[in-house]
Backbone as CSV, one residue per row, in Angstrom:
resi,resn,N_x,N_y,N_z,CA_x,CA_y,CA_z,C_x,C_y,C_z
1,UNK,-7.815,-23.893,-12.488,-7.347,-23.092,-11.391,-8.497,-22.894,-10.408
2,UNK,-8.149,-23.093,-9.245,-9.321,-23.023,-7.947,-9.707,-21.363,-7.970
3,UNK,-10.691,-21.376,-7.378,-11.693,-19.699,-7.443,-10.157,-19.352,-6.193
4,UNK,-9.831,-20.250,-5.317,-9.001,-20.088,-3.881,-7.639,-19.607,-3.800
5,UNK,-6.930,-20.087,-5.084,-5.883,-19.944,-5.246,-5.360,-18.235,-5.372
6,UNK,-5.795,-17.789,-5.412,-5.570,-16.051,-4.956,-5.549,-15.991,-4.189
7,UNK,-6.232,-16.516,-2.746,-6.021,-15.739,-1.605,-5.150,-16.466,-0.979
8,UNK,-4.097,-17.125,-1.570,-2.924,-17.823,-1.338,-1.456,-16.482,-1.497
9,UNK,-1.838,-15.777,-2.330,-0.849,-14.506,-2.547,-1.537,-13.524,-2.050
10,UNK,-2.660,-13.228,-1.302,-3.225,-11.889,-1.019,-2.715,-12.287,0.489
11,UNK,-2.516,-11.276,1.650,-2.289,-11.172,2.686,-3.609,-10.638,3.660
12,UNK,-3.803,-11.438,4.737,-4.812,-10.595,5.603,-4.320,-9.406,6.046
13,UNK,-5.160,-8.132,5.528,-5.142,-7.265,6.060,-4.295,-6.463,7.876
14,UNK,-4.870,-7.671,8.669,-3.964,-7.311,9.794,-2.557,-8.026,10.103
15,UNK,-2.296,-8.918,9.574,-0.984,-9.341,9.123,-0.416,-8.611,8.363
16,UNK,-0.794,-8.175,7.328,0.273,-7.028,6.269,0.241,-5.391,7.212
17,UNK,-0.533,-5.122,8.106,-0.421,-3.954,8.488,0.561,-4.167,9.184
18,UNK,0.570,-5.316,9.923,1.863,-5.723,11.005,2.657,-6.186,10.537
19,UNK,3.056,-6.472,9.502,4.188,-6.566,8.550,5.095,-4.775,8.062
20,UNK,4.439,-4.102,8.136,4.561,-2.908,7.569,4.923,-2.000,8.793
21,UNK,4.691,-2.267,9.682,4.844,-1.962,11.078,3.702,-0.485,11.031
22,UNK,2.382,-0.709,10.579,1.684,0.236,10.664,0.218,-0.360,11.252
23,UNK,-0.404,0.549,11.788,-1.654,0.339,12.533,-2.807,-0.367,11.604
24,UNK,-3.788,-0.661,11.776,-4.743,-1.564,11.050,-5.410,-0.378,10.522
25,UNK,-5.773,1.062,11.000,-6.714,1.920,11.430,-5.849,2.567,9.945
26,UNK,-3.987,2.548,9.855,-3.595,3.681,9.317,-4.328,2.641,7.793
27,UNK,-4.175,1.452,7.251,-4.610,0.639,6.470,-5.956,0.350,5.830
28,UNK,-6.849,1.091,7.000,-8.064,0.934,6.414,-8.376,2.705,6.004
29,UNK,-7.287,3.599,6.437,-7.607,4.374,5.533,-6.748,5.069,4.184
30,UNK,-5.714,4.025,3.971,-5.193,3.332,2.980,-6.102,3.216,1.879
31,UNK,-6.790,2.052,2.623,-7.618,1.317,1.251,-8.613,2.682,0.863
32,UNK,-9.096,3.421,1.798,-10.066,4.952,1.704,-9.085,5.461,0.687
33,UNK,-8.044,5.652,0.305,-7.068,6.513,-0.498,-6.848,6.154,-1.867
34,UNK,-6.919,4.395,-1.704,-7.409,3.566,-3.157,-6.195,2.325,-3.068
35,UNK,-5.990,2.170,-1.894,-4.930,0.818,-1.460,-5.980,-0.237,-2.013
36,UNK,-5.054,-1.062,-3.252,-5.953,-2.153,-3.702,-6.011,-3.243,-2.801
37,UNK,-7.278,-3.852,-2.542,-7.494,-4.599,-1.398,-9.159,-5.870,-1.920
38,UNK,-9.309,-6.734,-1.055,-9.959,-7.559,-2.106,-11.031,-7.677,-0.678
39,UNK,-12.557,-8.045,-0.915,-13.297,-8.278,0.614,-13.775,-9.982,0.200
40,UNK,-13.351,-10.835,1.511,-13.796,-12.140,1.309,-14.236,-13.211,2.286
41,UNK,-15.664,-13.115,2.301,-15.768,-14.070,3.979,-15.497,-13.240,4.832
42,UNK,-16.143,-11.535,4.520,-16.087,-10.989,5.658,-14.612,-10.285,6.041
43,UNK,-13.725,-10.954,5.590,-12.395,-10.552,5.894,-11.776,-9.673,4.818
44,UNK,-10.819,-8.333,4.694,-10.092,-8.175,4.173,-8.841,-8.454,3.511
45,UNK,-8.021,-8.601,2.641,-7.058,-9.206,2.023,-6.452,-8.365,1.203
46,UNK,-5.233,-8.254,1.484,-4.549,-7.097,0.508,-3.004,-7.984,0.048
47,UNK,-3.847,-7.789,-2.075,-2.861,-8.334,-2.462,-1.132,-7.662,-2.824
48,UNK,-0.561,-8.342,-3.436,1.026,-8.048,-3.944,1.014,-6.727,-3.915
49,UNK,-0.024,-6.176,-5.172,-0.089,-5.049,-5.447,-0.263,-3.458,-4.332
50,UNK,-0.341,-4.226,-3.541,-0.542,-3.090,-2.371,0.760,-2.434,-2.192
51,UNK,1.775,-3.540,-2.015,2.869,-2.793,-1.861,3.252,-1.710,-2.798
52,UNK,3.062,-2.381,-4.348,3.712,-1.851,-5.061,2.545,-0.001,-5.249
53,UNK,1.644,0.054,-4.951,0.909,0.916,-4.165,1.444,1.832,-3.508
54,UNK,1.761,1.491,-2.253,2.809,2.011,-1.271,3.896,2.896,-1.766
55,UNK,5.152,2.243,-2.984,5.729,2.044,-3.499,5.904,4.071,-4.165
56,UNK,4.496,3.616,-4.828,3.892,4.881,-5.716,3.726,5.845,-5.319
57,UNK,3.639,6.029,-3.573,3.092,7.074,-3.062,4.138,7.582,-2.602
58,UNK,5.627,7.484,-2.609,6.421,7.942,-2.248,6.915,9.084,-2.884
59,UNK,7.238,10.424,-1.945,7.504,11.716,-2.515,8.981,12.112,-2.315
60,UNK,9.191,12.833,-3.269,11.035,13.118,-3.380,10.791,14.467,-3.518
61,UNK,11.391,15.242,-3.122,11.757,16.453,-3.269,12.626,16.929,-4.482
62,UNK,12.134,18.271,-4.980,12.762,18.698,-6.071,14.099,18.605,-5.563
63,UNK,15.374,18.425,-6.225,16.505,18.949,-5.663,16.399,20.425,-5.988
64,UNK,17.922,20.973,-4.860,17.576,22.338,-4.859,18.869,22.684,-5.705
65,UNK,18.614,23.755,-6.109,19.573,24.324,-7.080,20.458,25.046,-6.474
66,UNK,21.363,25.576,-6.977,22.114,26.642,-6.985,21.360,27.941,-7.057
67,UNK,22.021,29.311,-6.283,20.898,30.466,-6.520,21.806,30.783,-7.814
68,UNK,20.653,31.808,-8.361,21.001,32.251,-9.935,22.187,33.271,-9.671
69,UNK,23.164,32.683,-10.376,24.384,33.770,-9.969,24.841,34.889,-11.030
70,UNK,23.844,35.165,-11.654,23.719,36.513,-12.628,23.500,37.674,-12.052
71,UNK,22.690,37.308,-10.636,21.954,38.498,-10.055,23.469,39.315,-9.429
């Protein structure tokens, strides 16, 4: 297997931000947050796993209950 063949599935950094329809700026402080990301030749590369990253950081709200109807 080539050392190369990874950065065949990793995405440049400003292509996946513009894929995502988000700024390069919001991405590099992404990767500051712990967005897995790979440095190569100077360039950034963010693999598969980024999404699934993304993915993780998504927040749901408790549902809300009913009020306590004892009172």
């Amino acid at each position: 297997m080539s050392d190369h063949n990874f950065l065949k599935e990793c995405t440049p950094e400003p292509q996946w931000a513009a894929d995502r329809e988000i700024s390069q700026r919001t991405s590099a402080r992404y990767r500051q947050q712990g967005l897995p990301y790979l440095e190569f030749g100077g360039r950034i590369y963010i693999p598969p796993e980024g999404d699934e990253w993304i993915r993780s950081r998504i927040r749901r709200p408790d549902r809300v209950r009913g009020r306590d109807r004892a009172a």
